[in-house]
DORO-639666 format. One record per residue (C-alpha): x, y negated, z; chain; residue in three letters. Coordinates in steps of 0.1 Angstrom, whole numbers. Each point is the difference from the previous one (the first is absolute). Layout:
BEGIN
<x->X, y->Y, z->Z, unit->A, code->ALA>
...
END
This chain:
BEGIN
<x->-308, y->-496, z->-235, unit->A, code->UNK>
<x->-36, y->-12, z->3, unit->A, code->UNK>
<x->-25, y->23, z->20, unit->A, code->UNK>
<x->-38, y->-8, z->-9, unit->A, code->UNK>
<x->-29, y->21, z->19, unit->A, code->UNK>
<x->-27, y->13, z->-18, unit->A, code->UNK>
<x->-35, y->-1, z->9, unit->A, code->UNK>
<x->-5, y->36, z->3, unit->A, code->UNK>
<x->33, y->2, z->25, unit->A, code->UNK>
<x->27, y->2, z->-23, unit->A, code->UNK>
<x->32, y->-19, z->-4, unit->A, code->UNK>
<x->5, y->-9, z->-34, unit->A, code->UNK>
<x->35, y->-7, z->-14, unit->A, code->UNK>
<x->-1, y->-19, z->-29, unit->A, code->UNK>
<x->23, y->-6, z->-24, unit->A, code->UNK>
<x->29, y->-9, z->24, unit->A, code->UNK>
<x->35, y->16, z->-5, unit->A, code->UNK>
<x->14, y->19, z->29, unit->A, code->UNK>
<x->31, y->-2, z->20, unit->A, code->UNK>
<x->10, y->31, z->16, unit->A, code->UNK>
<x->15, y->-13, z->36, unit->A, code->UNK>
<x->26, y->29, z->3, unit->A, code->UNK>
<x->14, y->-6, z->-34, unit->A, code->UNK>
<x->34, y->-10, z->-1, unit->A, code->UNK>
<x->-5, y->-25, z->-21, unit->A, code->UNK>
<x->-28, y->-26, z->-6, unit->A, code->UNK>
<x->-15, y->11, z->-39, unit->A, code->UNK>
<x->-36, y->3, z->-7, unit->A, code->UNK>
<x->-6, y->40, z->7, unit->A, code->UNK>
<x->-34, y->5, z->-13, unit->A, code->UNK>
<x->-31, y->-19, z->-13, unit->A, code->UNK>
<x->-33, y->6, z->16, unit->A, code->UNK>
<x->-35, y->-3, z->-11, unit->A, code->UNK>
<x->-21, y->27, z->20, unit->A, code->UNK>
<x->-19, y->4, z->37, unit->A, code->UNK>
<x->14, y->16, z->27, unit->A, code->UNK>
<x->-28, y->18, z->17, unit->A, code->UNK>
<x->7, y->27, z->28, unit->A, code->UNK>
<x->-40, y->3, z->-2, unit->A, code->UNK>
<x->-6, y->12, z->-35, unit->A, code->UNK>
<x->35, y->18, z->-3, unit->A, code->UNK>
<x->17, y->-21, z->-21, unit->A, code->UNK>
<x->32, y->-11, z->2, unit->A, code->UNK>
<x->33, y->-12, z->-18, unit->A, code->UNK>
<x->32, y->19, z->9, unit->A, code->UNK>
<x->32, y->-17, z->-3, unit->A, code->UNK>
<x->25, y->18, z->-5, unit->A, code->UNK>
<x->36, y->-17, z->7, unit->A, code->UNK>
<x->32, y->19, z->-5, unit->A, code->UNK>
<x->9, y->37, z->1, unit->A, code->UNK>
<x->-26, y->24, z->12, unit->A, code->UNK>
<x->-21, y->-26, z->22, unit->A, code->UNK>
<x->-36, y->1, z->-4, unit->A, code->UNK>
<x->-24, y->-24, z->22, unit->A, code->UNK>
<x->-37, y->-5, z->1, unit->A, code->UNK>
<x->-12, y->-33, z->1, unit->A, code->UNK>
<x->-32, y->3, z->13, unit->A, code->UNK>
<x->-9, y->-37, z->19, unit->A, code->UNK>
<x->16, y->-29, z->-12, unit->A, code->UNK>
<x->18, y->4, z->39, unit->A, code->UNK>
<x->26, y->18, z->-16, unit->A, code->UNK>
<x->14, y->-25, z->-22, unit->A, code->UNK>
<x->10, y->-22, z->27, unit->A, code->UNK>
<x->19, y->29, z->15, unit->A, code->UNK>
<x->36, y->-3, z->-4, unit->A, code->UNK>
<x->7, y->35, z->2, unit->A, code->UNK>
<x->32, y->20, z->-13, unit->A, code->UNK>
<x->-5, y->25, z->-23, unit->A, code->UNK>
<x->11, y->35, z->9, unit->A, code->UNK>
<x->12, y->30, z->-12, unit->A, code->UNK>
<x->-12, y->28, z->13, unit->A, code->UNK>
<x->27, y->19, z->-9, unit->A, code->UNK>
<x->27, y->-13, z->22, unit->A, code->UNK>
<x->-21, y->-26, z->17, unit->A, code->UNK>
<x->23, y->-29, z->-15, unit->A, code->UNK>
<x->-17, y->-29, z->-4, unit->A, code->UNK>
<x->18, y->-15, z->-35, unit->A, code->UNK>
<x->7, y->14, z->-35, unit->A, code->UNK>
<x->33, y->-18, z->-1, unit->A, code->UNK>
<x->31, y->4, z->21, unit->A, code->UNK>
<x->30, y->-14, z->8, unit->A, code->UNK>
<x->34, y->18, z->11, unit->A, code->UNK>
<x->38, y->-15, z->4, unit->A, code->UNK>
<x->31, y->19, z->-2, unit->A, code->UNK>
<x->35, y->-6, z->15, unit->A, code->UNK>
<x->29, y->20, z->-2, unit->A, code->UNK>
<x->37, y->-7, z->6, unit->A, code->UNK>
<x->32, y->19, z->-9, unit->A, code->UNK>
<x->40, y->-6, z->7, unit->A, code->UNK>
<x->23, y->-1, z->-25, unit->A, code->UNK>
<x->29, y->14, z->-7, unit->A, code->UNK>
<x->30, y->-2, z->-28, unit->A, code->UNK>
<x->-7, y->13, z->-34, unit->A, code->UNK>
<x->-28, y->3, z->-25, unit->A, code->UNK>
<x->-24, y->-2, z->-16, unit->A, code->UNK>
<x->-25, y->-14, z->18, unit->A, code->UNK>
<x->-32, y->19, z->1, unit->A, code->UNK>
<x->-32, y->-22, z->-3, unit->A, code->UNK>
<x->-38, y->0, z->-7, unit->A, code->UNK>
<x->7, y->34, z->-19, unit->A, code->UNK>
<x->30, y->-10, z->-25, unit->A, code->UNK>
<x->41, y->-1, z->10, unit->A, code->UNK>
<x->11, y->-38, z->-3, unit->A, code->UNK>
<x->42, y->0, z->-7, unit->A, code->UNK>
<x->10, y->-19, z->28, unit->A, code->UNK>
<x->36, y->6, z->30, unit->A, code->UNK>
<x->-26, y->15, z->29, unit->A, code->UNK>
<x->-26, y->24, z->6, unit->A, code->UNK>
<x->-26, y->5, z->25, unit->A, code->UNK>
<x->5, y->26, z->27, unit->A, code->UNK>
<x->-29, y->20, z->13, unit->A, code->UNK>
<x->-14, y->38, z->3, unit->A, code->UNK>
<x->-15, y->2, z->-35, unit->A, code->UNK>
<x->13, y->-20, z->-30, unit->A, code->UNK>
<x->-8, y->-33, z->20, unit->A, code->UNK>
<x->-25, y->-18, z->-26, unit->A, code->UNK>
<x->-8, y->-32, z->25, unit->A, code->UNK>
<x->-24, y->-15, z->-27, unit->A, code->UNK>
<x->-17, y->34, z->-1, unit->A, code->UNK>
<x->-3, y->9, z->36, unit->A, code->UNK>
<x->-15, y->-32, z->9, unit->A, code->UNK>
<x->-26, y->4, z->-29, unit->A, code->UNK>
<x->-3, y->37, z->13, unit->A, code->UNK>
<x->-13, y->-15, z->35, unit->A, code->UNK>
<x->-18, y->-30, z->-13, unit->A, code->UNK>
<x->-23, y->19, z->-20, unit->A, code->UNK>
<x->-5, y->31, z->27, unit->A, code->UNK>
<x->-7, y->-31, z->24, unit->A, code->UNK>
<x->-26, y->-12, z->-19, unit->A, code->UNK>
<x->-18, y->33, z->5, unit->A, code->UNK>
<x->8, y->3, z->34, unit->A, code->UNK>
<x->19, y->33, z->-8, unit->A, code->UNK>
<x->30, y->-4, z->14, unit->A, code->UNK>
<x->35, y->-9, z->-6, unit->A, code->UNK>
<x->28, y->16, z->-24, unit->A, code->UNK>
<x->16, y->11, z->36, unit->A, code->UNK>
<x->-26, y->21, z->8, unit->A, code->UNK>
<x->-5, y->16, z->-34, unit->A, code->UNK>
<x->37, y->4, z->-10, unit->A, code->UNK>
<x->23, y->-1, z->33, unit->A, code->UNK>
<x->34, y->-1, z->-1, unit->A, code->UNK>
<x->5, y->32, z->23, unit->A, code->UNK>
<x->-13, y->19, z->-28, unit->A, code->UNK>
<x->29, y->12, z->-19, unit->A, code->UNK>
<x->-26, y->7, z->-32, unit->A, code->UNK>
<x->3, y->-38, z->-5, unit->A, code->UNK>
<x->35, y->-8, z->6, unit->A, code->UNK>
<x->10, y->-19, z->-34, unit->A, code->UNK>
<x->-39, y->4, z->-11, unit->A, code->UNK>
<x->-8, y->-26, z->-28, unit->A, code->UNK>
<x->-21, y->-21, z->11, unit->A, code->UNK>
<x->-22, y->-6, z->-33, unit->A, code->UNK>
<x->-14, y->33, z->13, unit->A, code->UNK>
<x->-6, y->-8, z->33, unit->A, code->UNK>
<x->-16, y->-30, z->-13, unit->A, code->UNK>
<x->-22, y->22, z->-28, unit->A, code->UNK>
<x->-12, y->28, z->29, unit->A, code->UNK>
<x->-9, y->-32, z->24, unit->A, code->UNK>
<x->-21, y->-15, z->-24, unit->A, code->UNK>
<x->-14, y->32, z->-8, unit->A, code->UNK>
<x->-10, y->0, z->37, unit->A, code->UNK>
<x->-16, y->-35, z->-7, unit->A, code->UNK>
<x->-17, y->11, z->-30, unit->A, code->UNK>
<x->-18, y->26, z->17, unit->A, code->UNK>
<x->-14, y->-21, z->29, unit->A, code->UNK>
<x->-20, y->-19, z->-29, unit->A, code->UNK>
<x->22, y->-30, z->-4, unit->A, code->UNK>
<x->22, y->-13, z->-28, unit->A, code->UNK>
<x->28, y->-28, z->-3, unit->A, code->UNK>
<x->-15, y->-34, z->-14, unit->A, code->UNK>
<x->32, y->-21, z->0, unit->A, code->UNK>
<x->36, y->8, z->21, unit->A, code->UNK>
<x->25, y->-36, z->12, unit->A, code->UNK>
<x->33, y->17, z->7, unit->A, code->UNK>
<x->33, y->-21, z->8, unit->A, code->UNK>
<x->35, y->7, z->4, unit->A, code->UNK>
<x->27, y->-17, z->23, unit->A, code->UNK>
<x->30, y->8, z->-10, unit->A, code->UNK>
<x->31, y->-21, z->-3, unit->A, code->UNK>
<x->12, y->20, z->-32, unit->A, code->UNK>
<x->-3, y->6, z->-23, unit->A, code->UNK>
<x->-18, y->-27, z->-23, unit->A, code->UNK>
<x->-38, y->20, z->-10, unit->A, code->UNK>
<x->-10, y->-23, z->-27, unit->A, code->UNK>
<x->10, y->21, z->-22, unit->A, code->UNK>
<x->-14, y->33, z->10, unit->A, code->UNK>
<x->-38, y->-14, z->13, unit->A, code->UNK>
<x->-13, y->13, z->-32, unit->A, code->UNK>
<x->13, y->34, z->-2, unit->A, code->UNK>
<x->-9, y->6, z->40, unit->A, code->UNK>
<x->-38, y->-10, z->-7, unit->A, code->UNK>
<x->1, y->25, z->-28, unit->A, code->UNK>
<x->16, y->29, z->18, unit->A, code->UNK>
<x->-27, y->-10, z->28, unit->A, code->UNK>
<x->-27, y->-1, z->-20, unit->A, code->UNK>
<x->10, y->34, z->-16, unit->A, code->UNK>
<x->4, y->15, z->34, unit->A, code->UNK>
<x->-36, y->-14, z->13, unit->A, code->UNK>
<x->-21, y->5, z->-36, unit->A, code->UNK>
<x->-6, y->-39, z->6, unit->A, code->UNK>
<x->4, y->-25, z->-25, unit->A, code->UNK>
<x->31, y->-22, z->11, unit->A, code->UNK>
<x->-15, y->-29, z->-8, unit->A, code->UNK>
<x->-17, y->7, z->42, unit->A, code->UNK>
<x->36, y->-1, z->9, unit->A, code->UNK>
<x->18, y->-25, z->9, unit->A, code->UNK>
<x->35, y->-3, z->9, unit->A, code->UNK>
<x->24, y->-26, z->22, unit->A, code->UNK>
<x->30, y->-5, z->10, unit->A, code->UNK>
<x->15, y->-20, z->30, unit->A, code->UNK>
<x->40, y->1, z->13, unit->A, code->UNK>
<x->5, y->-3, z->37, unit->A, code->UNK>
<x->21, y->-33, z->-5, unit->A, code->UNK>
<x->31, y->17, z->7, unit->A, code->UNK>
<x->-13, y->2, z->42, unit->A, code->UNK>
<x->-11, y->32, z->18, unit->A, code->UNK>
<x->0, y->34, z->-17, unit->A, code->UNK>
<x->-15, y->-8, z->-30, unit->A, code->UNK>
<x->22, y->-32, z->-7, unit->A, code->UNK>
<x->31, y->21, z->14, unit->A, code->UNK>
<x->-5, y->29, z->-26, unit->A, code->UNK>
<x->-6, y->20, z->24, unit->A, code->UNK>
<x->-33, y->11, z->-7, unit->A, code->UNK>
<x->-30, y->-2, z->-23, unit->A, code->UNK>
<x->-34, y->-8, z->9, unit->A, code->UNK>
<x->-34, y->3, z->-20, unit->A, code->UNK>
<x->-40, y->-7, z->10, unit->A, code->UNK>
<x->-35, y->4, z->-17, unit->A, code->UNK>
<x->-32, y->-4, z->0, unit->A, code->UNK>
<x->-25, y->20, z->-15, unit->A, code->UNK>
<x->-34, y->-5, z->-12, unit->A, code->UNK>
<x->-22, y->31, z->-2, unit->A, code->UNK>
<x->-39, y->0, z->-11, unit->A, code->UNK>
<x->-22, y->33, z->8, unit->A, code->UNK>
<x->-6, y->14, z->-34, unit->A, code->UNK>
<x->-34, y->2, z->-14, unit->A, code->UNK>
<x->-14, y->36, z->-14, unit->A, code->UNK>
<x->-2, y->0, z->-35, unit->A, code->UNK>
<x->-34, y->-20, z->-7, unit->A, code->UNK>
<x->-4, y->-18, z->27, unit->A, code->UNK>
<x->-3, y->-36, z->3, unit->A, code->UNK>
<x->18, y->-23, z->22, unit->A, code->UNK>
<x->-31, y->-22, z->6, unit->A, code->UNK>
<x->-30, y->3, z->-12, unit->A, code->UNK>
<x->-38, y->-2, z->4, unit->A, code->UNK>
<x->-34, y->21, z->-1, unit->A, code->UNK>
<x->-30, y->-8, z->5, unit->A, code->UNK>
<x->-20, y->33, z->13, unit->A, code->UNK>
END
């Protein structure tokens, strides 16, 4: 961006377009045609994000590559990013119970509640990426309230959590490593059941599936494995701008 002084002592600032340095990515944020004057008290305030406000009173501060804050939790980025593991034996019989829907399959997952592995590691991807926890700590298995507890409602009060420490879920990448049975076929109906359980759109969701190559416990059927990652943004309050610019 071109700086040009002024003969009264201003700093004019054309007609260039402005990169913000802590953006995440490198798009035009604003245009500018104004003077920044800490003298007369104008200024333009840029305002990048959720709930960040910042003078710009000397044309100093643009080549400041500062982080925006929030003041709230004194985080210093709108978007997030948790991952989830989880790992359960098996044992003989079915169904198997996974991402929220029975599959018809000769095993079944063993744990304390109805041992979801897809949903337990989405549980602690997305309570990761708001630093609250893990599902361990909010449903532990020495609690005999959530022995055989379904997990889509662990999942739903986690999120809830997440919801109310201002962020929401952008996109979730969930895979499964199992040896067995084939999930082609059920990919669909699991983002669905997901979706319905998160009030996401399961088009954010998306859903693998690896076998262990018949080595180690995965490969040897004798366990089932799943991971995520989660993407969560802070949300915005209604009318309010993600970036934008005043003059005042």
């Amino acid at each position: 961006m071109g700086n040009e002084r002024m003969g009264n002592g201003e700093w004019g600032m054309g007609n260039g377009v402005g990169h913000l340095s802590y953006s995440p990515f490198p798009i035009p944020a604003f245009r500018i045609c104004t003077r920044i004057s800490a003298a007369n008290g104008r200024h333009v305030v840029a305002c990048a994000g959720v709930r960040y406000n910042r003078c710009l009173k000397s044309v100093a501060d643009w080549r400041l590559p500062r982080l925006p804050r929030n003041t709230e939790d004194g985080t210093t980025a709108n978007s997030r990013i948790g991952i989830g593991h989880d790992t359960h034996r098996l044992e003989p019989g079915g169904p198997l119970r996974l991402g929220g829907i029975d599959i018809p399959h000769d095993r079944r997952a063993i744990g304390h509640s109805d041992a979801d592995v897809l949903l337990h590691a989405i549980t602690d991807a997305v309570l990761g990426a708001a630093a609250l926890g893990d599902i361990g700590e909010l449903f532990p298995d020495t609690d005999e309230e959530n022995r055989g507890r379904d997990s889509a409602e662990m999942l739903r009060l986690a999120y809830g959590r997440v919801r109310q420490s201002g962020y929401q879920i952008v996109n979730l990448d969930c895979i499964v490593f199992a040896q067995r049975p084939k999930l082609s076929a059920h990919k669909e109906a699991i983002q669905q059941r997901i979706a319905e359980i998160l009030q996401i759109t399961s088009n954010s969701i998306g859903v693998k599936a690896k076998t262990g190559e018949r080595v180690d416990a995965v490969g040897r059927e004798e366990a089932i494995m799943a991971q995520c990652v989660a993407l969560v943004e802070r949300e915005s309050p209604p009318g309010e701008p993600r970036i934008g610019i005043r003059v005042e």
